[in-house]
KEDREN-275002 format. One record per atom (N, C-alpha, C): residue in three letters; x, y, z. Coordinates in pm, 1 decimal. Layout:
BEGIN
> fikol|x|y|z
> ALA|X|Y|Z
...
END
This chain:
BEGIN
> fikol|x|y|z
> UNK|-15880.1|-8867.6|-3995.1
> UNK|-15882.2|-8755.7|-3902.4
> UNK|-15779.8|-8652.2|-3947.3
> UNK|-15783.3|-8497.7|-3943.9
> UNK|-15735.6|-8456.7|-3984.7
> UNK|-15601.0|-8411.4|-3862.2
> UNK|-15489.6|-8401.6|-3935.7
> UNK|-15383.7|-8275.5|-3814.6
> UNK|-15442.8|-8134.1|-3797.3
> UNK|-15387.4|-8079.1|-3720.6
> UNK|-15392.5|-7966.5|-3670.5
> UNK|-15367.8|-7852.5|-3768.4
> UNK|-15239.5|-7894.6|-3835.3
> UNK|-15187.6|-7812.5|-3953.8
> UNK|-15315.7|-7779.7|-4072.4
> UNK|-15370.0|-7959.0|-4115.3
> UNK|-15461.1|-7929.8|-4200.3
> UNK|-15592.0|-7835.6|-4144.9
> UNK|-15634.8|-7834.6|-4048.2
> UNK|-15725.1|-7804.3|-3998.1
> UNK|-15732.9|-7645.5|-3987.2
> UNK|-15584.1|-7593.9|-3997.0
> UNK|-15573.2|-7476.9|-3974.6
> UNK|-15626.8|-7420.3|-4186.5
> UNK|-15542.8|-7522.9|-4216.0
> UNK|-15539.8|-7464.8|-4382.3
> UNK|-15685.6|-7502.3|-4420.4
> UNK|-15802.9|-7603.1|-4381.5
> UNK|-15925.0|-7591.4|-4398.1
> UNK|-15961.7|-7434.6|-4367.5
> UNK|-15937.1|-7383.6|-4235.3
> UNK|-16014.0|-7341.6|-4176.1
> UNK|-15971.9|-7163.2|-4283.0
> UNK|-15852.3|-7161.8|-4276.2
> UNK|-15801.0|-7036.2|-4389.6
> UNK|-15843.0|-7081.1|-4531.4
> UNK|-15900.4|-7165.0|-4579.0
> UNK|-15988.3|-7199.1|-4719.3
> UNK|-16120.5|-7149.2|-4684.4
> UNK|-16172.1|-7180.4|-4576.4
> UNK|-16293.6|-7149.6|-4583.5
> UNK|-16334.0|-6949.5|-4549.7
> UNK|-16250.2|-6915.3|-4489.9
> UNK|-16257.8|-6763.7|-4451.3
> UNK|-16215.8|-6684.7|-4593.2
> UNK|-16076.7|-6768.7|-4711.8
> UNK|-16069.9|-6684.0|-4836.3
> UNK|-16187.9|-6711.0|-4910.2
> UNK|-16266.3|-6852.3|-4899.9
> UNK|-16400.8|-6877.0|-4964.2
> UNK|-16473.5|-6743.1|-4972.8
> UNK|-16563.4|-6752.2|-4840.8
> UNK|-16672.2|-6689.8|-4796.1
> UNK|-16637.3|-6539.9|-4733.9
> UNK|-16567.2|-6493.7|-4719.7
> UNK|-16516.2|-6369.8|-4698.8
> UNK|-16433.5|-6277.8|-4776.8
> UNK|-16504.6|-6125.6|-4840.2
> UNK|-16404.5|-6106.7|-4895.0
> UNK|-16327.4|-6052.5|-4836.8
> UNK|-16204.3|-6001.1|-4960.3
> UNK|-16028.6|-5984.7|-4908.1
> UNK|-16075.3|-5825.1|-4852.3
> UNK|-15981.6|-5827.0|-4737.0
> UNK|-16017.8|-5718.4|-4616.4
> UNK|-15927.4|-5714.9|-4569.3
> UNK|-15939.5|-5606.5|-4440.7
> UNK|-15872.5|-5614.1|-4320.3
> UNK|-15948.4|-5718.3|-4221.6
> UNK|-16019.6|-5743.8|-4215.9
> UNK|-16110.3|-5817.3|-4168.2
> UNK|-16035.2|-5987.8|-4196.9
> UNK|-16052.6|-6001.4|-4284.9
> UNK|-15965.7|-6166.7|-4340.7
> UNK|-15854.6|-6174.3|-4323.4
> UNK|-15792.2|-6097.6|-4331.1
> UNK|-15663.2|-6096.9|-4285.2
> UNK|-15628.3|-6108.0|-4136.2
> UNK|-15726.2|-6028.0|-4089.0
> UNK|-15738.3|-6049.5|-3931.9
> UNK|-15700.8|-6192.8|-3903.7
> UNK|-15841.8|-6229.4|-3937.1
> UNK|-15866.5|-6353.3|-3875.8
> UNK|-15768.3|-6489.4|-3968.8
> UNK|-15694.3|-6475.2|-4073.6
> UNK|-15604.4|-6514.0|-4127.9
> UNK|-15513.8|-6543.0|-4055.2
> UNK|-15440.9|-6438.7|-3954.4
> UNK|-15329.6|-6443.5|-3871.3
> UNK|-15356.0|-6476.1|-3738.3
> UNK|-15490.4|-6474.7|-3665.3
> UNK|-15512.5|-6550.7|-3580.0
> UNK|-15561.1|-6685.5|-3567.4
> UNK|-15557.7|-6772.9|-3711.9
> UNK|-15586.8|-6861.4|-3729.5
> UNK|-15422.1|-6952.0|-3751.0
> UNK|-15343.1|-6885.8|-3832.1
> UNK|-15222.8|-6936.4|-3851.3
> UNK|-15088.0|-6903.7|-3717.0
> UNK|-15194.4|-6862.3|-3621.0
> UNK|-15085.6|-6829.5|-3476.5
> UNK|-15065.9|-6945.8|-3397.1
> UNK|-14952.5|-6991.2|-3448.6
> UNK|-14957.2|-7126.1|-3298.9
> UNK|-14914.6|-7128.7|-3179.2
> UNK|-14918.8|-6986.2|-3113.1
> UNK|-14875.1|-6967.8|-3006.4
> UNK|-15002.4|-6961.7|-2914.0
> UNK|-15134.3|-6993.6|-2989.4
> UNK|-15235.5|-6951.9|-2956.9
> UNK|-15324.4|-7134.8|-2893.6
> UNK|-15362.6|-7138.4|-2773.2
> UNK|-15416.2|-7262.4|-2707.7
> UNK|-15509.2|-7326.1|-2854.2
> UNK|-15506.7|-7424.4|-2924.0
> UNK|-15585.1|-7479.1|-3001.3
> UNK|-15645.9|-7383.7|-3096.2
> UNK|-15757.1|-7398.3|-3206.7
> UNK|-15806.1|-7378.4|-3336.9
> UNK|-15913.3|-7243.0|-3303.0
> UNK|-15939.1|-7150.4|-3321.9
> UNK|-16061.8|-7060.5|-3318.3
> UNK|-16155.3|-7093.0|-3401.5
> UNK|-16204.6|-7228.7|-3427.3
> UNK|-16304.5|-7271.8|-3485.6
> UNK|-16424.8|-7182.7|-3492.1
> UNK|-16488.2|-7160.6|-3375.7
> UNK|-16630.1|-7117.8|-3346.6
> UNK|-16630.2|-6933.9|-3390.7
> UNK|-16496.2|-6907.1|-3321.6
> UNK|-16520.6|-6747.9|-3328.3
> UNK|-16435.8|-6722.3|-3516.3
> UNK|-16402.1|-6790.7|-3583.0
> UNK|-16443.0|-6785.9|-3702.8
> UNK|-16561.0|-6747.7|-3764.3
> UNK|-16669.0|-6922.6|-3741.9
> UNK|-16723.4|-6929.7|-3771.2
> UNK|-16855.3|-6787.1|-3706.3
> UNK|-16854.0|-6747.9|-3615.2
> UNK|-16930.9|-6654.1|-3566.0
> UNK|-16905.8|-6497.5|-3666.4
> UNK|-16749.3|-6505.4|-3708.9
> UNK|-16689.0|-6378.5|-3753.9
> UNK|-16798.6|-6374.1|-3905.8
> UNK|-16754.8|-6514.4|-3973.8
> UNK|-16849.1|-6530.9|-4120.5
> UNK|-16973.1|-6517.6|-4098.2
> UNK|-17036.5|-6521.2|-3992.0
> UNK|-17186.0|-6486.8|-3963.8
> UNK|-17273.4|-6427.7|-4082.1
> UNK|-17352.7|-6406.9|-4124.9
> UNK|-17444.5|-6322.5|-4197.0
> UNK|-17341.9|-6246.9|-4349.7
> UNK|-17226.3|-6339.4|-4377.0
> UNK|-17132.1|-6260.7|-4463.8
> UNK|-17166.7|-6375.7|-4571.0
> UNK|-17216.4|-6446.7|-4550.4
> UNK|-17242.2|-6558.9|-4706.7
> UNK|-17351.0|-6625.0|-4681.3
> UNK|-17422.4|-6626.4|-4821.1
> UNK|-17529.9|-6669.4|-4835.1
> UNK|-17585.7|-6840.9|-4793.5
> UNK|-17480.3|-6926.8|-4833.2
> UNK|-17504.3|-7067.0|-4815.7
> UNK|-17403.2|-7148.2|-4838.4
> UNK|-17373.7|-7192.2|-4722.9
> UNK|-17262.6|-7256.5|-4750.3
> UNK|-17226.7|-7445.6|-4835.8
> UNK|-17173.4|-7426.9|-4914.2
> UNK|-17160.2|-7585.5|-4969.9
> UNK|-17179.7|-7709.3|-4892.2
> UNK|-17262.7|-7787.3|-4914.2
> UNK|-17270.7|-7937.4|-4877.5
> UNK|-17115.5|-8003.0|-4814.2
> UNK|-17020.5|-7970.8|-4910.4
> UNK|-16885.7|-8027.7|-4862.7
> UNK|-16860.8|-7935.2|-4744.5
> UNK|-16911.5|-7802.8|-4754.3
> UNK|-16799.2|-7726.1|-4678.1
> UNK|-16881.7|-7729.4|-4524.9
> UNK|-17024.9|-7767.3|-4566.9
> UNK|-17061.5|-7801.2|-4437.1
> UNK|-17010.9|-7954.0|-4367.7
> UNK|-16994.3|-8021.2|-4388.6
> UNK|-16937.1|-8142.4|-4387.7
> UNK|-16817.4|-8118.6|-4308.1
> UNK|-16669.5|-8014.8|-4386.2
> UNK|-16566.0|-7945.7|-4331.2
> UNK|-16602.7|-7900.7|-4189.3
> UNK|-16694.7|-7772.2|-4169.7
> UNK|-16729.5|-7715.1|-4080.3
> UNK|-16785.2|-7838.6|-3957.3
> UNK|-16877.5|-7911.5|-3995.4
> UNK|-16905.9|-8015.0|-3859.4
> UNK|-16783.1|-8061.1|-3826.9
> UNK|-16661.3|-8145.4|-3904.5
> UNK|-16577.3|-8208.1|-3861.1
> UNK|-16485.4|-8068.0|-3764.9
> UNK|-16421.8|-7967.0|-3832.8
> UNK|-16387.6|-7911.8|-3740.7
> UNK|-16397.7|-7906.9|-3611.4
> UNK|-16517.4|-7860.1|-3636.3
> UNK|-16600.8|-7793.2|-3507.7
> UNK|-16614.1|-7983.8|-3395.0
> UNK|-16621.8|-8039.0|-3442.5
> UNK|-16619.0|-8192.8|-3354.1
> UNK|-16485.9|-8189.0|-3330.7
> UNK|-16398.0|-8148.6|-3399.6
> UNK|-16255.8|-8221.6|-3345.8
> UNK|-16172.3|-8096.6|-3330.1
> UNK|-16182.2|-7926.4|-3309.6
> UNK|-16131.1|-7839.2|-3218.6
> UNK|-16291.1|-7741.7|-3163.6
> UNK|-16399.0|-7761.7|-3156.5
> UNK|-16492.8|-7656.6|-3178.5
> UNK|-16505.5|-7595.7|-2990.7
END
């Protein structure tokens, strides 16, 4: 099971993956690494990457279910 910490650094791997470098990534960079913030923004991530990448990896879907099961 992963920590919280890792979960955060999955979740900022997968947004430098599939998103390019922006104001936009960065955004969501710093609201991902805010721990002042109630638990993980899993979903509204994943909503942000919407329609921004073509297909995502076997592993990284794998990543994405576990997340999303254990802060989604």
């Amino acid at each position: 099971m992963m920590t919280e910490d890792q979960a955060r650094d999955a979740l900022v791997g997968l947004v430098k993956k599939y998103l390019p470098s922006g104001a936009k990534e960065n955004k969501l960079i710093k609201i991902i690494n805010d721990t002042s913030r109630p638990g993980l923004p899993v979903r509204g991530v994943l909503e942000s990457m919407k329609g921004k990448t073509t297909e995502y990896s076997d592993s990284d879907k794998k990543l994405i279910e576990e997340l999303i099961y254990l802060y989604g």
